[in-house]
C-alpha positions in Angstrom: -44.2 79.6 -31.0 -44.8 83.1 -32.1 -44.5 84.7 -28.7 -41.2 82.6 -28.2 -39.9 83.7 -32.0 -40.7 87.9 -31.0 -38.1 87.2 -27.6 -35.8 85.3 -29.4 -35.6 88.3 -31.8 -36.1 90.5 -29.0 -32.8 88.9 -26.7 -30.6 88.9 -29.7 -31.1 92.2 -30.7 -30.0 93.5 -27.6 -27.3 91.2 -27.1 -25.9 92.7 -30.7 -27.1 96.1 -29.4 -24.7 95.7 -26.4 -22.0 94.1 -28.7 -21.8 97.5 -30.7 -21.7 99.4 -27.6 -19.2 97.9 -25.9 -16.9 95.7 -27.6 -15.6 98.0 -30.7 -14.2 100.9 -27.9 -12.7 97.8 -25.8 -11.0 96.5 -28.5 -9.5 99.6 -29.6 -8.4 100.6 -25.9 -6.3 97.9 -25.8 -5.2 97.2 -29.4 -4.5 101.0 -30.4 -2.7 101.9 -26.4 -0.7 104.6 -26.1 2.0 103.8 -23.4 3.9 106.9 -23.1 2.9 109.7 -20.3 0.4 112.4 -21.7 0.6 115.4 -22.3 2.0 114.0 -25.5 2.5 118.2 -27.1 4.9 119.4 -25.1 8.7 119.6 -26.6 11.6 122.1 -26.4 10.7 125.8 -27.1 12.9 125.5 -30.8 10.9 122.3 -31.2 7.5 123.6 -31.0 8.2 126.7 -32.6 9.3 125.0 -35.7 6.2 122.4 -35.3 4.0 124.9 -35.4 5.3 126.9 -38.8 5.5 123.0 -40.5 3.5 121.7 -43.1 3.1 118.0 -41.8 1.9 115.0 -43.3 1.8 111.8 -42.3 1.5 108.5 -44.5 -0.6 105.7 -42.5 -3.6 105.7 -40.3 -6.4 102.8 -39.8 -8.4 105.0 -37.8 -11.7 104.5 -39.8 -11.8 100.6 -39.0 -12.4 101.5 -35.1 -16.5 102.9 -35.1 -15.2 106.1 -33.9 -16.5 109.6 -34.3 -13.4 111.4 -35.8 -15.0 114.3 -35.6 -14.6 114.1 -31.8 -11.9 113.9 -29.5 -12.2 110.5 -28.3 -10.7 109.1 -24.9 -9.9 105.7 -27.3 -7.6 105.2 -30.1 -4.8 108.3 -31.6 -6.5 110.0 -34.1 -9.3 112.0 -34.8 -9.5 115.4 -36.4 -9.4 117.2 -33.1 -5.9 116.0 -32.3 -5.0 116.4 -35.6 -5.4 119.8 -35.6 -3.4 120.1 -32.2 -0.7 118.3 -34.0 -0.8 121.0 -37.2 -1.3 117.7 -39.3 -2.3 119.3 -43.0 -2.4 116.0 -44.7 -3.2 112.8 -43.1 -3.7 109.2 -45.3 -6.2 107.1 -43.4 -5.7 103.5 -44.8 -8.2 101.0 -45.0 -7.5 96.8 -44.3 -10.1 94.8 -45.9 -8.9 91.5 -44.9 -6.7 90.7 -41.1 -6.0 87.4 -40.3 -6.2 86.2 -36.7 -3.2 84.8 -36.3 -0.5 86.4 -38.0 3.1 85.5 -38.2 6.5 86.9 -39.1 7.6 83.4 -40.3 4.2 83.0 -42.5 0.8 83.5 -42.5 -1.7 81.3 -44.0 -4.4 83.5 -45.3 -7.5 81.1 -44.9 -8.2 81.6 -41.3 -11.0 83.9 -39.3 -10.9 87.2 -41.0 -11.3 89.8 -38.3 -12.2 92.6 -40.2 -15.3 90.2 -40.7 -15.9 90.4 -36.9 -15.3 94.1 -37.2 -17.9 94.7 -40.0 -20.4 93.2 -37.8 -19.7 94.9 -34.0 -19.0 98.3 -36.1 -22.8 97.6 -37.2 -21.4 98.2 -41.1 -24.6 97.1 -43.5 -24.3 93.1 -43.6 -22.9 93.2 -47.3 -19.6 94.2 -45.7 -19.6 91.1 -43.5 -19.0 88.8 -46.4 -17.6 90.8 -49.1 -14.1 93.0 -48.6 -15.2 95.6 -52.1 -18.0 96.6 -49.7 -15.9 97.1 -46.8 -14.1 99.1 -49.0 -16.8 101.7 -50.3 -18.2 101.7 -46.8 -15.2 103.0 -45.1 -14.7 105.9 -48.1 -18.2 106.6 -47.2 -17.1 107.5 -43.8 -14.6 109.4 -44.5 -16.6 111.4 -46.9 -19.5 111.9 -44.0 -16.7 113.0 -41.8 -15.8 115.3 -44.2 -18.9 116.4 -45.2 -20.3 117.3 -41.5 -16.8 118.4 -40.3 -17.8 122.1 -41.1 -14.8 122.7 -43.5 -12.1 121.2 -41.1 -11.4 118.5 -43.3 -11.8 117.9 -46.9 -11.3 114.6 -48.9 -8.4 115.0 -51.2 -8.9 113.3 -54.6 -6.8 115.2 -56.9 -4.2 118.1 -57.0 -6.8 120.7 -57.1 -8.4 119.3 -54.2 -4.8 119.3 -52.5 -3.9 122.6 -53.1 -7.1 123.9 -51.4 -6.8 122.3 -48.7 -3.1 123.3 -47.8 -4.2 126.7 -48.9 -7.4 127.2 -46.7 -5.1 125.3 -43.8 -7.9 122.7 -43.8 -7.2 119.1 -42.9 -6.7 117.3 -46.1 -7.5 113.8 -45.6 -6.4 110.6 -48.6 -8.1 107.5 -48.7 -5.8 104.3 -48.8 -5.6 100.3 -49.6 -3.6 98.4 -46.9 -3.7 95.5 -49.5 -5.8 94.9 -52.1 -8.3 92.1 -51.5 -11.1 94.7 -52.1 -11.0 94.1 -55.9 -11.8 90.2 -55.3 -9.7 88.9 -58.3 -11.2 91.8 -60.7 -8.8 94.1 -62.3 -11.9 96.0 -63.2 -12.4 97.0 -59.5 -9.5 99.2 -60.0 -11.3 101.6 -61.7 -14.4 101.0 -59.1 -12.0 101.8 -56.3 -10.4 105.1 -57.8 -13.7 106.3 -58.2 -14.6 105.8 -54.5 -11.7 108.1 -53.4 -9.0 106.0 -53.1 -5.6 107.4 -54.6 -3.2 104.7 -52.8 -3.2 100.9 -52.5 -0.5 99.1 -51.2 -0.5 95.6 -53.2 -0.4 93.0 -50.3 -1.2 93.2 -46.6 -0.1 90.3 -44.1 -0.3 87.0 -45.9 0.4 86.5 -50.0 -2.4 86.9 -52.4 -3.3 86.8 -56.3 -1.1 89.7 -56.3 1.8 88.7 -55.1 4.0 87.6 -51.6 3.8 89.7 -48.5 6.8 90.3 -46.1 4.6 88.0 -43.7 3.5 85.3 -46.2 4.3 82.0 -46.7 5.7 81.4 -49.7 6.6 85.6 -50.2 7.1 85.1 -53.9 7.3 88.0 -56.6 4.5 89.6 -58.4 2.3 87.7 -60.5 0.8 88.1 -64.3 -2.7 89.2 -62.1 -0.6 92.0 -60.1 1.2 92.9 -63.2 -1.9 93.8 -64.6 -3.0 95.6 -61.8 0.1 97.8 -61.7 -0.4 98.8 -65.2 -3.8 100.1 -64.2 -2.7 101.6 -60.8 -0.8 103.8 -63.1 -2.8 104.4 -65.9 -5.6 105.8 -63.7 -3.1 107.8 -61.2 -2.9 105.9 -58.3 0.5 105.4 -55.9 1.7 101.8 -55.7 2.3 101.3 -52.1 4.9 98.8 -51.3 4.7 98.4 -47.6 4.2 94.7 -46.3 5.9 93.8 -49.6 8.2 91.0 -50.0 11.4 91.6 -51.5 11.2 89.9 -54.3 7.6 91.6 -54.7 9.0 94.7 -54.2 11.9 94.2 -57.1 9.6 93.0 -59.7 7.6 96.4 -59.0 10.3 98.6 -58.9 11.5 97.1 -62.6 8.0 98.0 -64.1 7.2 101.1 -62.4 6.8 104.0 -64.8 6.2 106.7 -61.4 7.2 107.0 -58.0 7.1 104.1 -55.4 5.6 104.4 -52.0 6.5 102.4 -48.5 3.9 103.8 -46.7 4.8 102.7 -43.0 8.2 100.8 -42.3 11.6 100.5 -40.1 14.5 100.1 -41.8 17.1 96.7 -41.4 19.9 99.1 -40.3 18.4 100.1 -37.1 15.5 97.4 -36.4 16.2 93.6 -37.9 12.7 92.9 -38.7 12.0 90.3 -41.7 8.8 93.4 -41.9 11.3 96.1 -42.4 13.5 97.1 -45.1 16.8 96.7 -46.4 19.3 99.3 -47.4 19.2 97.9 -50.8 15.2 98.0 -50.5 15.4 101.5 -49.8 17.9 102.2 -52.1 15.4 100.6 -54.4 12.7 102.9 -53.6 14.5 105.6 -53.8 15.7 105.1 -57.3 12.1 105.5 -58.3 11.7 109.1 -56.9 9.8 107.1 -54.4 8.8 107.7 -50.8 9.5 105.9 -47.4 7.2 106.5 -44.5 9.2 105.7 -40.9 6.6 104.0 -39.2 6.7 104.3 -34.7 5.9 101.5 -33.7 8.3 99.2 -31.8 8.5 96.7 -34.4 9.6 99.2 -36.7 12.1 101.2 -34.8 12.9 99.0 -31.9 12.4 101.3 -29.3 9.5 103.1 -27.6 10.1 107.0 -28.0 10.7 109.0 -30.1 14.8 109.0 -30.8 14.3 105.7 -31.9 12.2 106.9 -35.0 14.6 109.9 -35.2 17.3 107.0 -34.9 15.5 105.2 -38.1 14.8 108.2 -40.0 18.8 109.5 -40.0 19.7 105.7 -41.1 17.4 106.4 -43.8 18.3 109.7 -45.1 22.3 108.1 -44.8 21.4 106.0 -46.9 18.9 108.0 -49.7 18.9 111.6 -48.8 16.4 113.3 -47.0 13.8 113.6 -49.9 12.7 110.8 -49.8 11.6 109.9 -45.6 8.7 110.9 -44.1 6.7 109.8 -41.5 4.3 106.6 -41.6 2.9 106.1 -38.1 0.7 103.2 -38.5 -1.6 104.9 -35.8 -4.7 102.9 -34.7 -2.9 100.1 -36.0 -0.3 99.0 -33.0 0.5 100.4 -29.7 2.3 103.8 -29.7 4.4 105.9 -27.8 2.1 108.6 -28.4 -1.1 109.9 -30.1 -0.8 112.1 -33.0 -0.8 114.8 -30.7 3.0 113.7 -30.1 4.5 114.4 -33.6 6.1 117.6 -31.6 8.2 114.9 -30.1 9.6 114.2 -33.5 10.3 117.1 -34.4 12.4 117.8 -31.5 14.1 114.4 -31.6 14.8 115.4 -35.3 16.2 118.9 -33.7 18.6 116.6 -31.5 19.6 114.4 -34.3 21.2 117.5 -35.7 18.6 118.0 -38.7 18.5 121.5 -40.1 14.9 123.0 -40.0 14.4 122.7 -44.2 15.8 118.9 -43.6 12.8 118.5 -41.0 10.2 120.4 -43.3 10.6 117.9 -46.0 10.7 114.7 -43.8 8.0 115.8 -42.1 5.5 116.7 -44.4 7.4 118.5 -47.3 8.4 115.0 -49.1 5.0 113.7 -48.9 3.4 116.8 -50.6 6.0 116.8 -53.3 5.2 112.8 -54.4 1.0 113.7 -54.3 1.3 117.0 -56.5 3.5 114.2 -58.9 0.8 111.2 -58.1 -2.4 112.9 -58.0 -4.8 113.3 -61.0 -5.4 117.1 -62.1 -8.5 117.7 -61.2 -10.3 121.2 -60.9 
């Protein structure tokens, strides 16, 4: 029995040795594809001149769910700080999902169903306490990005306050801001705010894909407003300096917000109604909404969001938007390593140009490109030294 229990152990730690080899990269190939035709940098000569003198930020990332190296350029996924830096990205928000439903739908989703970011934990070979528990998927994956940042030899720095953002666009090193894509990591605890700022993260968005104790998502099934719980949670969002993210909201989640909110609102990564009639997407009154605020919407490129697979089409979205607003208040949410893309990050050159043919003027691209973004984290930020 004892030789049969040391190869029983033996067999199943290689088989989860294998698992963590090979099926995280194999996933992200073919979840995070990039369907257009490399080499994604190349633009008009105006277009990459101007690229190159922009300040660019950009809103939503998932890259640190994937068990990459984003200290590498890697042959998988969009992002990592190599590209980055061929992209002249100064600020870029890597968002973390605690919680992902299998089987997700634009006419509801149920939330109790296999969680895959459970089955992520495990092939990503995250310590077994993030298997079970969405708080410690949470402080693992600001771990990461502090260890990138740490070993990254100055090429990117976690920002956590203004200070911290200033240095970074001044020493032209890659600042990089942790984010909530829903907030299931404070398992029913408005205390955990407080636990969660002091990790790193400086923007939550409220909901993700299905309703919680919070309130309704644009993909839930009842999508109902936000509760006494998420009221509660807003007030300490704000208290403690952190920016309400409203993508994935429902609408009447995202009205009851805007009437309480005492700062700016974020939409981290959308479309907009007026070009792409999504129920995910938002209205013109919705972004009229956010907008009232001194808020921010991020146009996201995926085709659900712009429908279309290039880069006019976000161009297409992003003039709807600034119609609708004005341009301070769009900017770019890609939702890389979270849906198949165009492009990699490397691509944002493409944007610009398309922003060029739109007939932008070069200080209208500056702000939608980065300018807007830096403008709402000097507000949101906490000081800092």
């Amino acid at each position: 029995m004892k030789k049969f229990a040391i190869a029983l152990v033996l067999i199943l730690g290689v088989l989860y040795a294998v698992t963590v080899i090979v099926v995280p990269p194999r996933v992200d190939r073919a979840l995070n594809r990039v369907f257009g035709t490399p080499p994604f940098d190349r633009a008009s000569p105006r277009a990459e001149a101007l690229h190159a003198k922009l300040t660019i930020a950009d809103l939503h990332a998932d890259s640190l769910i994937w068990g990459r190296d984003l200290l590498e350029r890697n042959d998988t996924g969009q992002v990592d700080i190599p590209r980055l830096r061929v992209a002249n990205v100064a600020i870029q928000v890597f968002s973390v999902p605690t919680q992902v439903p299998k089987e997700r739908s634009r006419f509801g989703t149920p939330r109790d169903q296999l969680d895959l970011l459970t089955v992520a934990a495990f092939c990503n070979a995250w310590p077994p306490k993030t298997w079970c528990f969405r708080d410690a998927r949470a402080k693992h994956a600001s771990g990461l990005l502090q260890k990138f940042a740490n070993n990254s030899d100055r090429a990117l720095t976690l920002v956590r306050t203004r200070a911290d953002l200033e240095r970074a666009l001044q020493t032209k090193t890659l600042g990089g801001v942790l984010a909530l894509e829903g907030l299931h990591a404070l398992e029913n605890d408005v205390d955990n705010v407080d636990r969660l700022f002091d990790a790193g993260y400086r923007i939550a968005g409220l909901v993700h894909q299905f309703d919680n104790e919070l309130g309704g998502s644009s993909q839930g099934v009842k999508r109902g407003g936000l509760t006494p719980f998420g009221r509660e949670v807003v007030e300490r969002m704000e208290k403690r300096g952190m920016i309400i993210d409203l993508a994935h909201a429902s609408p009447q989640l995202l009205r009851d917000v805007v009437a309480i909110a005492k700062r700016p609102l974020l939409v981290s990564h959308t479309g907009v109604r007026g070009t792409c009639d999504r129920p995910r997407n938002l209205s013109d009154e919705e972004v009229r909404l956010i907008a009232s605020t001194g808020g921010v919407i991020g146009i996201g490129f995926w085709s659900g969001a712009v429908c279309g697979g290039d880069a006019k089409a976000i161009a297409k979205s992003i003039r709807h938007a600034t119609n609708l607003v004005g341009v301070s208040h769009v900017a770019l949410g890609s939702d890389f390593d979270g849906d198949k893309m165009p492009f990699d990050t490397t691509g944002l050159v493409q944007i610009t140009d398309a922003l060029l043919t739109n007939g932008f003027s070069e200080a209208e691209i500056a702000a939608i490109m980065g300018g807007n973004v830096i403008r709402m984290l000097r507000e949101g930020l906490p000081t800092g030294k």
